[in-house]
NUKE-283543 format. One line per 4 residues: their letters; for each residue y, z, x of C-alpha. Coordinates in steps of 0.1 Angstrom, whole numbers, padded with zeros to 4 digits. Each point is the difference from the previous one (the first is absolute). Example, Ala and Ser with C-alpha at 12.3 -4.5 7.8 and 13.67 -1.06 7.14 Angstrom:
2
AS) -0045,0078,0123  0034,-0007,0014
This chain:
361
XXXX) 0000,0000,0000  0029,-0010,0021  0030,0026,-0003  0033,-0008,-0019
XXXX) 0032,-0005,0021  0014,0040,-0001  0032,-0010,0018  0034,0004,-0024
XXXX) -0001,-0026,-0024  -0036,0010,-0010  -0002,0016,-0036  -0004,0040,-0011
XXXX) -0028,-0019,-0019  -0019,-0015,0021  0001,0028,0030  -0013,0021,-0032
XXXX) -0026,-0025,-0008  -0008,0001,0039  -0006,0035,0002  -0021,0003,-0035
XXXX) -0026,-0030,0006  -0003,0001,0038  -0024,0035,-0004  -0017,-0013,-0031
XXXX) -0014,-0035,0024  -0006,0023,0024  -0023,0026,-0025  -0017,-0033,-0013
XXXX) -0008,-0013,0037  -0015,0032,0011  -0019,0004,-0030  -0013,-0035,0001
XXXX) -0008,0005,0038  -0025,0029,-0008  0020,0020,0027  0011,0025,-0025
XXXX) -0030,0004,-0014  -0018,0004,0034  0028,0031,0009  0007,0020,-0031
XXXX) -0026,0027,-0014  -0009,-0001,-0034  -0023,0028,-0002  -0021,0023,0017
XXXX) -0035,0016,0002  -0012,0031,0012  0030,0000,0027  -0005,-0037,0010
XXXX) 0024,-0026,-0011  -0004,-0030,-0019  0023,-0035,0007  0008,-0017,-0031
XXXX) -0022,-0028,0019  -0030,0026,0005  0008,0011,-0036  0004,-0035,-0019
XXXX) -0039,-0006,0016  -0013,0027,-0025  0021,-0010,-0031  -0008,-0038,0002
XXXX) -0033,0006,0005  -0008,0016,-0028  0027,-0024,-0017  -0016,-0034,0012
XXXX) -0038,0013,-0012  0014,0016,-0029  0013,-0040,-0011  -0034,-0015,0011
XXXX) -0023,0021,-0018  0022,0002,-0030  0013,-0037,0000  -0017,-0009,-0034
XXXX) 0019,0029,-0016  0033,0007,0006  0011,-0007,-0028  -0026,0022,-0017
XXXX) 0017,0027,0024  0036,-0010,-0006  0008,-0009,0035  0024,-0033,0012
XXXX) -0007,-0002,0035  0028,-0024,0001  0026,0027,-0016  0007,0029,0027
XXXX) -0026,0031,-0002  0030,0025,-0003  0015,-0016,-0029  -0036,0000,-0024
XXXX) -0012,0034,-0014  -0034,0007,0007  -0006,0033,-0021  0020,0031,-0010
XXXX) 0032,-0016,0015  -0019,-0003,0031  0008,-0037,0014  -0026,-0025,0013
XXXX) 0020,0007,0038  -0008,0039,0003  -0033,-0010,-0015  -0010,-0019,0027
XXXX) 0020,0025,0023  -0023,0030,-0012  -0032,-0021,0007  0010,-0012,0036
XXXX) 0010,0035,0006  -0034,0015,-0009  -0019,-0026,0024  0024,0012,0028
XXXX) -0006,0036,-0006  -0037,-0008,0002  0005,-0023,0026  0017,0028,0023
XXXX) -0023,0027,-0011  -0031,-0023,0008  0013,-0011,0035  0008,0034,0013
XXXX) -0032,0014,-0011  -0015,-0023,0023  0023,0006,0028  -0006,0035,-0002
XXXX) -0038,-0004,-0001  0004,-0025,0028  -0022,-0025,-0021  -0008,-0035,0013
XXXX) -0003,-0028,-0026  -0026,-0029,0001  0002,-0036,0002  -0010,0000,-0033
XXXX) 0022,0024,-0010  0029,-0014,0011  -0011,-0038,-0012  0020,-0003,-0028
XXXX) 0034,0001,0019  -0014,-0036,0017  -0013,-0012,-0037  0033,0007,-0010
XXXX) 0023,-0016,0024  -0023,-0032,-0005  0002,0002,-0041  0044,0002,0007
XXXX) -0007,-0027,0022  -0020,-0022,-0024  0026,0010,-0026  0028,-0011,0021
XXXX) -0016,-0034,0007  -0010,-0002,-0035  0039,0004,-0014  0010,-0025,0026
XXXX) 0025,0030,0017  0008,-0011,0035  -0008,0037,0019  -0015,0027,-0002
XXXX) 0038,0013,0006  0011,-0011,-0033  -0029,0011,-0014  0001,0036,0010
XXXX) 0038,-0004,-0011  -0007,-0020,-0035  -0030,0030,-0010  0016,0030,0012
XXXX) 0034,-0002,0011  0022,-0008,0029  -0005,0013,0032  -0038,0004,-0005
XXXX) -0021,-0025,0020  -0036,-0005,0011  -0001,0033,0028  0020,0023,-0023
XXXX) -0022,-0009,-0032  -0035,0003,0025  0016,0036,0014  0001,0012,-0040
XXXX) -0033,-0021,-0009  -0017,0017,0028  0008,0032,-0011  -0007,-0004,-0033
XXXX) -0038,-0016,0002  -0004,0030,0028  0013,0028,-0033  -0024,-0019,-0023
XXXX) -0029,0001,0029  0005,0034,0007  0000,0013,-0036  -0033,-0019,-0005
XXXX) -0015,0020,0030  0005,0031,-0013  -0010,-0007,-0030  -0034,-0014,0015
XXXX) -0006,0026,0026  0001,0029,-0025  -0029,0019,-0009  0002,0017,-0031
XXXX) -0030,0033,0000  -0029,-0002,-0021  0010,0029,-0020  0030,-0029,-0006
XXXX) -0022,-0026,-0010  -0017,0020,-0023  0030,0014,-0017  0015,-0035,-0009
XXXX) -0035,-0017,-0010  -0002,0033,-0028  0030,-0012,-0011  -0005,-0040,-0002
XXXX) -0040,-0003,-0013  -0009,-0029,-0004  -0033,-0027,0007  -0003,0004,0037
XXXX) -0005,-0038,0018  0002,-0020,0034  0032,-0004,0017  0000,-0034,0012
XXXX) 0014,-0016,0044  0010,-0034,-0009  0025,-0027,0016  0025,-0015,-0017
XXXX) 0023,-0032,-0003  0027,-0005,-0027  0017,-0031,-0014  0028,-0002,-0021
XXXX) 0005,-0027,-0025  0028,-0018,0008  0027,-0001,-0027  0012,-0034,-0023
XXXX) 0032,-0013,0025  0022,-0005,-0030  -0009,0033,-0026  -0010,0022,0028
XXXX) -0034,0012,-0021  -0038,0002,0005  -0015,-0017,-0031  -0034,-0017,-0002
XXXX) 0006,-0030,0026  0014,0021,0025  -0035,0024,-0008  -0027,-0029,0001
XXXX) 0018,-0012,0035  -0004,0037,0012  -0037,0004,-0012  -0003,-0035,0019
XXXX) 0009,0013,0029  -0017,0030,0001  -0035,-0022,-0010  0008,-0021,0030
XXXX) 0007,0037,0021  -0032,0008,-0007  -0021,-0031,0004  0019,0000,0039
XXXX) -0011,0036,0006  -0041,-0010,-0014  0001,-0029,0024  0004,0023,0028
XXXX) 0038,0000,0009  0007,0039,0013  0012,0022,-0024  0034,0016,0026
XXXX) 0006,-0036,0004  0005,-0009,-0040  0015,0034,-0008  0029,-0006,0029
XXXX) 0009,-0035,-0011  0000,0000,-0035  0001,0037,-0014  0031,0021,-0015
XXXX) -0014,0029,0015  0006,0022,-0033  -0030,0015,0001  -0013,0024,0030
XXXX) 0005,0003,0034  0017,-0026,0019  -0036,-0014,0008  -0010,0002,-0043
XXXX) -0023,0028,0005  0007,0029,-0023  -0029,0023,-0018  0003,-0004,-0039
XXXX) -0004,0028,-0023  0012,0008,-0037  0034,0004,0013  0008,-0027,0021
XXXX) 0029,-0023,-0008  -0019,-0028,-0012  -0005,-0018,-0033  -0020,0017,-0025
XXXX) -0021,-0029,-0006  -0009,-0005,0034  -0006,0037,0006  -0027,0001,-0029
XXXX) -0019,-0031,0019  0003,0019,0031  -0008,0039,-0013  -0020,-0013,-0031
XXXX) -0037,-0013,0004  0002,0009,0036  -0038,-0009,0007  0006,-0035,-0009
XXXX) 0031,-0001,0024  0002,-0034,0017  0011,-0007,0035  0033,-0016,-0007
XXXX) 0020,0005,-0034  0026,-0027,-0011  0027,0016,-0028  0033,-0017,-0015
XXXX) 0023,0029,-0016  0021,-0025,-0024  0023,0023,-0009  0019,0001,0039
XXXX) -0009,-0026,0007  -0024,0010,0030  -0034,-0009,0015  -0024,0020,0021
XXXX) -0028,-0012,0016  -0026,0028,0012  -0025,0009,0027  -0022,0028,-0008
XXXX) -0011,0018,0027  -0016,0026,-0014  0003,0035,-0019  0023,0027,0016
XXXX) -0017,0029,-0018  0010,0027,-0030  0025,-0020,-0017  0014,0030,-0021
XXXX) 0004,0018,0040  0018,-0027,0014  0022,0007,-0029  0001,0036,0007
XXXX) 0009,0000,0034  0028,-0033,-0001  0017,0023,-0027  0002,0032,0019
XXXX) 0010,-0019,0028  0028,-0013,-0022  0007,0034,-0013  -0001,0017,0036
XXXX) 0026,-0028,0011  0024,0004,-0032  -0001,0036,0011  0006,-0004,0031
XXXX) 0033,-0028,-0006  0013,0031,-0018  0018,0004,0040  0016,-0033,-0004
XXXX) 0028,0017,-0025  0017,0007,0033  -0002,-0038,0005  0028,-0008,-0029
XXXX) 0026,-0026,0003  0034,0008,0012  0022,-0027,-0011  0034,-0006,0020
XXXX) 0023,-0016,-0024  0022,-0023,0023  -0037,-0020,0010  -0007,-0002,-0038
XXXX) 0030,-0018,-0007  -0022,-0031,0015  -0028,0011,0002  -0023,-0026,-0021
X) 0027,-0019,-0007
């Protein structure tokens, strides 16, 4: 912006014009440059601060998979993602903003909690654990290509702000799948007592039956371009595929090899494997094939759930014993954790109010 002549014959106007616009460019250049955002705290946690950068990471990702999983129903939930969040009332006079807000928050607190847990108990995390910081970067990538955005640059910038790219995103990824990895630990490696088991199984009877090791790979229909729905073509093309999935793995092609190129990876470990039992987060139609007649149990299980949409193709590998104790001992491991993330109330979100001026903004 090239600066007026301020020598006597300019106006009281224009030097008054001068001084008002010259700060705003400058605000809108900073804020556009990311530098801002990269500098100013906008909360912190448990004594560590928060960028608005670090921050924005948490809120847009719970923002971005809140719009892909509920894409065929906004308007069911009364939200315009093309109207800003702070200006549409989510509930109670709550807006759609502070709702997303609250739920970044939460996944931060966790995130912090999780991460210095580990760093206290000086864990070390496995390839596997730490695979799905790598599968993520590639999906961003694939996305990027896929939107026909020029760099990863402006995409980091386009999903979750400016001043975010690729190693600031990766730095809060990383801690994130490492929270998530350590939670799941604990969870496992707890050993609730017999007198435990006991207590719970009194309390949930029930037909006992086999728990059930199987490998898994999921595919998801893909939508109709121009309504954005699953109806009965886009279901015949999916149960195509997952025919032609199956015939591939009969012929002999490895299992690891299938589930890496073509599965969602909703289901199980990062590998498929998971142990089914009553509980587990699966259809109910394909948990009664898997728990019903378990003698007649085949070695592979094919299963389209036409209401989302998804596929799962199946490896049995055998029974994992006492269904109903499996049950047992994954819930008082839940419980025992639940207890235990009572400590995380000191792990509550300190907001500073000049970073939340632009914070996801």
């Amino acid at each position: 912006m090239a600066m007026p002549n301020m020598k006597g014959s300019s106006s009281p106007l224009l030097r008054a014009m001068y001084i008002v616009l010259v700060p705003v460019v400058l605000l809108i250049v900073l804020l556009n440059s990311g530098w801002l955002q990269r500098l100013l705290p906008a909360a912190a946690v448990h004594g560590e601060t928060y960028s608005v950068v670090r921050y924005n990471y948490y809120y847009f990702d719970y923002y971005n998979a809140f719009l892909e999983e509920n894409a065929d129903r906004l308007d069911e939930l009364h939200y315009d993602p093309s109207t800003n969040a702070g200006q549409q009332n989510y509930a109670d006079g709550v807006t759609w903003r502070e709702y997303f807000r609250q739920q970044g928050e939460q996944a931060l607190m966790e995130t912090a909690y999780y991460c210095d847990l580990a760093e206290a108990a000086g864990y070390v995390f496995s390839e596997e654990e730490l695979a799905p910081i790598q599968r993520r970067l590639e999906d961003n990538e694939a996305a990027r290509i896929s939107y026909g955005i020029r760099s990863a640059s402006s995409y980091y910038v386009s999903y979750y702000g400016p001043g975010m790219n690729e190693s600031r995103y990766t730095a809060e990824l990383t801690r994130s799948v490492k929270a998530q990895a350590y939670k799941a630990h604990l969870i496992d490696a707890y050993q609730p007592g017999e007198a435990e088991i006991a207590a719970w199984l009194a309390d949930h009877s029930g037909a006992d039956y086999q728990g059930v090791n199987v490998r898994a790979i999921t595919l998801k229909a893909i939508s109709d371009r121009s309504t954005g729905e699953v109806g009965t073509p886009q279901l015949t093309a999916l149960s195509a595929q997952l025919d032609r999935l199956g015939a591939r793995y009969a012929a002999g092609e490895d299992f690891a090899d299938l589930q890496a190129a073509f599965s969602t990876r909703s289901a199980g470990d990062s590998a498929g494997a998971m142990t089914v039992t009553r509980a587990s987060d699966l259809p109910e139609g394909l948990l009664d094939e898997l728990l019903g007649d378990q003698a007649a149990l085949p070695d592979t299980l094919s299963y389209v759930d036409e209401a989302e949409g998804v596929a799962y193709f199946l490896v049995i590998d055998g029974f994992a014993g006492s269904g109903l104790t499996l049950e047992a001992e994954a819930a008082l491991s839940e419980a025992a954790i639940a207890a235990q993330e009572e400590a995380m109330g000191g792990y509550q979100v300190e907001r500073n109010p000049i970073g939340m001026l632009i914070a996801t903004s």
